[in-house]
MDTraj code that builds the backbone (N, CA, C; nanometers):
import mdtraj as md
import numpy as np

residues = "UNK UNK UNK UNK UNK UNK UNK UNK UNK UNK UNK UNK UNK UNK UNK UNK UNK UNK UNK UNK UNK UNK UNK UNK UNK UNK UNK UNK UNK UNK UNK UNK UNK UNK UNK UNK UNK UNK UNK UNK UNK UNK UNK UNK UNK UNK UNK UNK UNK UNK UNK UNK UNK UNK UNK UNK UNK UNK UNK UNK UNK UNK UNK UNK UNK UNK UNK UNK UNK UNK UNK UNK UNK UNK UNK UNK UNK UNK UNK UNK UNK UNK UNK UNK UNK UNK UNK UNK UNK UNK UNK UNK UNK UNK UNK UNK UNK UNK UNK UNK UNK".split()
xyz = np.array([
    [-2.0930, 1.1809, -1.1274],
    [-2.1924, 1.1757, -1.0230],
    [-2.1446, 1.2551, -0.9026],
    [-2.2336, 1.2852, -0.8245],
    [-2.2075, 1.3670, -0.7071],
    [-2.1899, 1.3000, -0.6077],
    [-2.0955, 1.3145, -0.4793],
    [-2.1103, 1.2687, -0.3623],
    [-2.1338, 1.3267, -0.2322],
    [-2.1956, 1.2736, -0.1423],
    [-2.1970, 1.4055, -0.0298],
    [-2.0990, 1.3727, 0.0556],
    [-2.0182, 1.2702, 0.0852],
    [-1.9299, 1.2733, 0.1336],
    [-1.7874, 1.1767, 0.0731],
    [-1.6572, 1.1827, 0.1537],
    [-1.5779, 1.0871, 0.0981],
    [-1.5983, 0.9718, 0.0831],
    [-1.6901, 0.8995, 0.2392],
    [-1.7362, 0.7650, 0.2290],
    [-1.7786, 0.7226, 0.1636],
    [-1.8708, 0.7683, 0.0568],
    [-1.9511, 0.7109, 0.0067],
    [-1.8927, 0.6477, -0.1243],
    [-1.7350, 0.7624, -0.1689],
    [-1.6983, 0.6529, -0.2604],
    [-1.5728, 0.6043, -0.2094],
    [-1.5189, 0.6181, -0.1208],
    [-1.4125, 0.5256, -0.0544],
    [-1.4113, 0.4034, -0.0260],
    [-1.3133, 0.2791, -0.0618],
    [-1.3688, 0.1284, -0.0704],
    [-1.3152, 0.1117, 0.1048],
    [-1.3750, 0.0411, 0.1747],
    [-1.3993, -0.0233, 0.3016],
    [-1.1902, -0.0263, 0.3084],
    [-1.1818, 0.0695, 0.4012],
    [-0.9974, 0.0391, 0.4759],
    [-0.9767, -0.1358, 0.4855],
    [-1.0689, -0.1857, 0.5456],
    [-1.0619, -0.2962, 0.5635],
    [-1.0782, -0.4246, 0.4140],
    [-1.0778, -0.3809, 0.3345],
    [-1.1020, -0.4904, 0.1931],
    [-0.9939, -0.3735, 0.0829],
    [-0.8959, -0.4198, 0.0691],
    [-0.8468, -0.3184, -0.0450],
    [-0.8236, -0.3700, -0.1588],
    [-0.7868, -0.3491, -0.2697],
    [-0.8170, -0.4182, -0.3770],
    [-0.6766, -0.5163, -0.3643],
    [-0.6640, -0.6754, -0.4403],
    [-0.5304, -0.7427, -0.4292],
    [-0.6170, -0.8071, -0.5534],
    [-0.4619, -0.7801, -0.6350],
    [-0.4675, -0.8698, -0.7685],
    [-0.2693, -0.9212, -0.7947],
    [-0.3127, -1.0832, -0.7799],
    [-0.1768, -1.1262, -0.7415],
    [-0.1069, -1.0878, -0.9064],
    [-0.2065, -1.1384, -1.0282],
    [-0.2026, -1.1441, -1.1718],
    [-0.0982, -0.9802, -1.2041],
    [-0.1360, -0.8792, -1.1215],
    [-0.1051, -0.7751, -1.1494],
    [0.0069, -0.7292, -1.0696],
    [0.0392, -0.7779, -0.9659],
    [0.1215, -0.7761, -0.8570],
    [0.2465, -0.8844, -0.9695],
    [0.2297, -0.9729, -0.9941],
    [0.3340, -1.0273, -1.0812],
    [0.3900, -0.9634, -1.1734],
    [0.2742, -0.8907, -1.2240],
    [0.3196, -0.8110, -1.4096],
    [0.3977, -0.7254, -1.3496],
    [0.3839, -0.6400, -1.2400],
    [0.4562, -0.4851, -1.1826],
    [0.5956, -0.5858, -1.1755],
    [0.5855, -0.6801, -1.1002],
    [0.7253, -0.7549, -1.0921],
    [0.8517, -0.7645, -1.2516],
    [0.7657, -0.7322, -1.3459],
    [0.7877, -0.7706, -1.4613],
    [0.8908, -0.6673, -1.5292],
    [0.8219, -0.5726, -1.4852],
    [0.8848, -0.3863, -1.5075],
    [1.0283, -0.3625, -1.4882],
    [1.1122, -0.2561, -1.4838],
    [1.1933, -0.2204, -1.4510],
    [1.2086, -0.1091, -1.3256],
    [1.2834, -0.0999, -1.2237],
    [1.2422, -0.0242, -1.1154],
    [1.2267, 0.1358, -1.1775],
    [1.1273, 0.1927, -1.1539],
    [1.0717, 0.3394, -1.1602],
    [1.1721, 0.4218, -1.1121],
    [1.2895, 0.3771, -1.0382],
    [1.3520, 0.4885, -1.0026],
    [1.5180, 0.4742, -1.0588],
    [1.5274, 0.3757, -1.0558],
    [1.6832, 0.3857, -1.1437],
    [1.7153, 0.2550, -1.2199],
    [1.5878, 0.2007, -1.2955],
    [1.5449, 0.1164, -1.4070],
    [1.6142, -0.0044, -1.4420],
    [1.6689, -0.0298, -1.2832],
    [1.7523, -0.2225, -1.2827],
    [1.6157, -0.2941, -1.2396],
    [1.6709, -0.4145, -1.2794],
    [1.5727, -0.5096, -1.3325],
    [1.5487, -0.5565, -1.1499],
    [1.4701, -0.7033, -1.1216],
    [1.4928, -0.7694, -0.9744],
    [1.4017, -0.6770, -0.9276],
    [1.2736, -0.6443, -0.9805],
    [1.1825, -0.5381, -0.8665],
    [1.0942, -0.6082, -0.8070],
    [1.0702, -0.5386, -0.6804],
    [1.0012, -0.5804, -0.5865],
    [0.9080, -0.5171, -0.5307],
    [0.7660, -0.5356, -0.6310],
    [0.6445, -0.4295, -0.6156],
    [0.6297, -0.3320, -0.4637],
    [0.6464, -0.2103, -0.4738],
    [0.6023, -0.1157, -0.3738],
    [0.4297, -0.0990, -0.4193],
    [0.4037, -0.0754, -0.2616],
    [0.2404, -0.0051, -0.1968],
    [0.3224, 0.1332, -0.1788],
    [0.2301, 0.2016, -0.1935],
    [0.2491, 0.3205, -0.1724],
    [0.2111, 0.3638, -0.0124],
    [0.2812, 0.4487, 0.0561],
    [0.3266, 0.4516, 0.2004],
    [0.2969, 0.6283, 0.1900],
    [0.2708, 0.6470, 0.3272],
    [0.2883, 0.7512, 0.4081],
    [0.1512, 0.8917, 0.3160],
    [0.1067, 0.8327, 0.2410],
    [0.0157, 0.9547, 0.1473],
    [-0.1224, 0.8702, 0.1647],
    [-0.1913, 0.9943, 0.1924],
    [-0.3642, 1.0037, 0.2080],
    [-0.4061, 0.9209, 0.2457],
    [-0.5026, 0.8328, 0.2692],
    [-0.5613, 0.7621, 0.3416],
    [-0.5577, 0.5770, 0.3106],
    [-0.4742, 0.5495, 0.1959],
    [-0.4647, 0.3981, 0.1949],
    [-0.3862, 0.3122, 0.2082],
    [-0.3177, 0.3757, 0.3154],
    [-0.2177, 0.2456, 0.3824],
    [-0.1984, 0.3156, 0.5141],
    [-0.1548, 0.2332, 0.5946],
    [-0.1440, 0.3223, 0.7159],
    [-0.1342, 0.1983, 0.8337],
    [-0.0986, 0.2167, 0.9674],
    [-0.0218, 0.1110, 1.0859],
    [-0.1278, -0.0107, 1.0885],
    [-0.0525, -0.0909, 1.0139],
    [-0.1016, -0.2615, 0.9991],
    [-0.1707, -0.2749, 0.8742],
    [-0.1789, -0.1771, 0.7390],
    [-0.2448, -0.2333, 0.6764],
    [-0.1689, -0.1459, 0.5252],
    [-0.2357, -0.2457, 0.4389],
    [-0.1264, -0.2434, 0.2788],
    [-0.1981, -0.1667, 0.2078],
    [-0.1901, -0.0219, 0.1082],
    [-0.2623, 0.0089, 0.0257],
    [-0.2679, -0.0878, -0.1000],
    [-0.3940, -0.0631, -0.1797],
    [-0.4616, -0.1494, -0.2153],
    [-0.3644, -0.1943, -0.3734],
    [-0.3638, -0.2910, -0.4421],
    [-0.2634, -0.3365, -0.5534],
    [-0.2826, -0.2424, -0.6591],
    [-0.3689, -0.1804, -0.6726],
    [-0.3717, -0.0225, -0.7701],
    [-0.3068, 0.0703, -0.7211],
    [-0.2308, 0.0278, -0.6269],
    [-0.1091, 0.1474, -0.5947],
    [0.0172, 0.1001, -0.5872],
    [0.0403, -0.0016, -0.6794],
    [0.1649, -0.0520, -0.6980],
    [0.2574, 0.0168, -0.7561],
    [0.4077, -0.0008, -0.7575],
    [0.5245, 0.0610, -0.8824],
    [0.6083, -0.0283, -0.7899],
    [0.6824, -0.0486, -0.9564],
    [0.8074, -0.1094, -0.9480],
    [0.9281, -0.0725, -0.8643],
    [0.9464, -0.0827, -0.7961],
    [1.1225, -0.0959, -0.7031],
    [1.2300, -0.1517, -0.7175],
    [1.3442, -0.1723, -0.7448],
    [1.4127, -0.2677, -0.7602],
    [1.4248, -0.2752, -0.5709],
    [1.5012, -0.3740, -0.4406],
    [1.5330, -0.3754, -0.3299],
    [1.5598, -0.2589, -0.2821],
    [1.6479, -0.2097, -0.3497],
    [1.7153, -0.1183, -0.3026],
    [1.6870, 0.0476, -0.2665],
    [1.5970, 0.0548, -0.4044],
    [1.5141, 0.1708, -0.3892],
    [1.3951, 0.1166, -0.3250],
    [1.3312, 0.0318, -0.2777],
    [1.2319, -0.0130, -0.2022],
    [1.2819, 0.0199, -0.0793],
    [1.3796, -0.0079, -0.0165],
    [1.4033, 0.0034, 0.1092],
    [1.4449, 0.1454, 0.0895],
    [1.4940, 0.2490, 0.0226],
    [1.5169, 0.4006, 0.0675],
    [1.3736, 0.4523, 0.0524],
    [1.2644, 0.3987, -0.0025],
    [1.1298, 0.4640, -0.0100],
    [1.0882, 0.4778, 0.1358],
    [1.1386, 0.3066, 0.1797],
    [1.1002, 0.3414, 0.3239],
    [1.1417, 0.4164, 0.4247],
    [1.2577, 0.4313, 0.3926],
    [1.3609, 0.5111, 0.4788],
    [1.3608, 0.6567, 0.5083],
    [1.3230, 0.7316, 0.3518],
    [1.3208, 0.8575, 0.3333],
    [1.1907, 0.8813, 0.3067],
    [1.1051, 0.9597, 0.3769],
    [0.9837, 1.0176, 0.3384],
    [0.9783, 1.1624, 0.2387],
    [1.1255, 1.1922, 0.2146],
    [1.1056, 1.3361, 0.1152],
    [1.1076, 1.2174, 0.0123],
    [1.0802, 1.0884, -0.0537],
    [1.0664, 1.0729, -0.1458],
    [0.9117, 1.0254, -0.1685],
    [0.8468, 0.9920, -0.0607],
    [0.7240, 1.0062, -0.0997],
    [0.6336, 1.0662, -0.1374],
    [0.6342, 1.1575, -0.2202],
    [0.5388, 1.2845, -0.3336],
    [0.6014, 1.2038, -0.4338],
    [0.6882, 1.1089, -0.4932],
    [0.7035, 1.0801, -0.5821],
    [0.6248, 0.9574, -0.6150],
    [0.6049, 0.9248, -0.4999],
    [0.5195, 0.7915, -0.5447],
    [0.3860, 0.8330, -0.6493],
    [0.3638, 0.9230, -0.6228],
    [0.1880, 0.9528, -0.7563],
    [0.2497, 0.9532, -0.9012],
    [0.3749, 1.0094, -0.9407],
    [0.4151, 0.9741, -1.1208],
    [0.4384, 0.8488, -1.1014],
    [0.4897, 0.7810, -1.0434],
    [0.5310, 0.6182, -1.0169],
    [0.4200, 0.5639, -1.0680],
    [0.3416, 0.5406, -0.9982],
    [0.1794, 0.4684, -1.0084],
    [0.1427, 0.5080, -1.0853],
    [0.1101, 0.6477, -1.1303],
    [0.0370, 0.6868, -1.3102],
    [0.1393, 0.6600, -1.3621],
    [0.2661, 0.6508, -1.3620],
    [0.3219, 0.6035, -1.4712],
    [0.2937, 0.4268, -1.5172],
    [0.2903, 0.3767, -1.4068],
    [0.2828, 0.2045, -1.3748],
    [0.1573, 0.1861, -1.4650],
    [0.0363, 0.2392, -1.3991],
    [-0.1187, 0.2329, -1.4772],
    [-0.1205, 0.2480, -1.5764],
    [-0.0442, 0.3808, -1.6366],
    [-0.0437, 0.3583, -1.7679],
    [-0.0036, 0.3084, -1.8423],
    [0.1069, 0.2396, -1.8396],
    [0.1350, 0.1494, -1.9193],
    [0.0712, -0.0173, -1.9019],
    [-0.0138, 0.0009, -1.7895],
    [-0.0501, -0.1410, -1.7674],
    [-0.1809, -0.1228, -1.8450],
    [-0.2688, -0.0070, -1.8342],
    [-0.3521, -0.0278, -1.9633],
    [-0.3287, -0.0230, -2.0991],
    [-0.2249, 0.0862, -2.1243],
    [-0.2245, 0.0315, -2.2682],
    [-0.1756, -0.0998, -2.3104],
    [-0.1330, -0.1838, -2.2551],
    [-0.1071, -0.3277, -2.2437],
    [-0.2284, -0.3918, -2.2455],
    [-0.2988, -0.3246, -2.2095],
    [-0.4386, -0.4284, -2.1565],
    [-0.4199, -0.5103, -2.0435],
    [-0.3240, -0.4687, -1.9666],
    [-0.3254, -0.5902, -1.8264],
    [-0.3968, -0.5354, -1.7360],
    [-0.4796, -0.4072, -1.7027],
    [-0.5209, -0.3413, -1.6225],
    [-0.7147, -0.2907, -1.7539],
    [-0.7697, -0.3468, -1.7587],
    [-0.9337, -0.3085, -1.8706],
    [-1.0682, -0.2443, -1.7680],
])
top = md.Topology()
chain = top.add_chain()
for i, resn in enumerate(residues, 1):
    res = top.add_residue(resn, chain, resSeq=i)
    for name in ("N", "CA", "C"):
        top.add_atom(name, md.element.get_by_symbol(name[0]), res)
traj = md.Trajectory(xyz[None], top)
């Protein structure tokens, strides 16, 4: 379908999607970046328009972290372009699971 602008398919900044069910399973994973166990779901930070000062992008932009790489995500912004294989990597395996239909 066509749109004439971004708004029209952009979901409200203010309502973003939260699924705790799925927020647990990411917990479940191994961290995306150096694959120890103890992760602690990342939002994706500092890219395009769904997160930003006071507010969480939405639980479809989750990936696994273990602490440690959670806190250098925050720290270092040359690692944020990595967050988009993170999350398609996360999605995809959460659908072929069927935890994500």
């Amino acid at each position: 379908s066509h749109f004439n602008s971004v708004e029209e398919w952009m979901i409200p900044k203010d309502k973003p999607y939260r699924s705790e069910k799925y927020k647990k399973w990411v917990k479940t994973l191994p961290c995306c970046n150096c694959g120890d166990n103890g992760v602690d779901p990342h939002h994706l930070i500092g890219i395009g328009n769904m997160g930003g000062m006071g507010t969480t992008a939405p639980d479809t932009m989750l990936m696994p972290l273990c602490r440690l790489c959670h806190d250098m995500m925050h720290q270092n912004p040359i690692m944020w372009p990595d967050q988009w294989q993170h999350i398609a990597q996360t999605l995809n395996v959460a659908i072929s699971r069927g935890v994500l239909k």
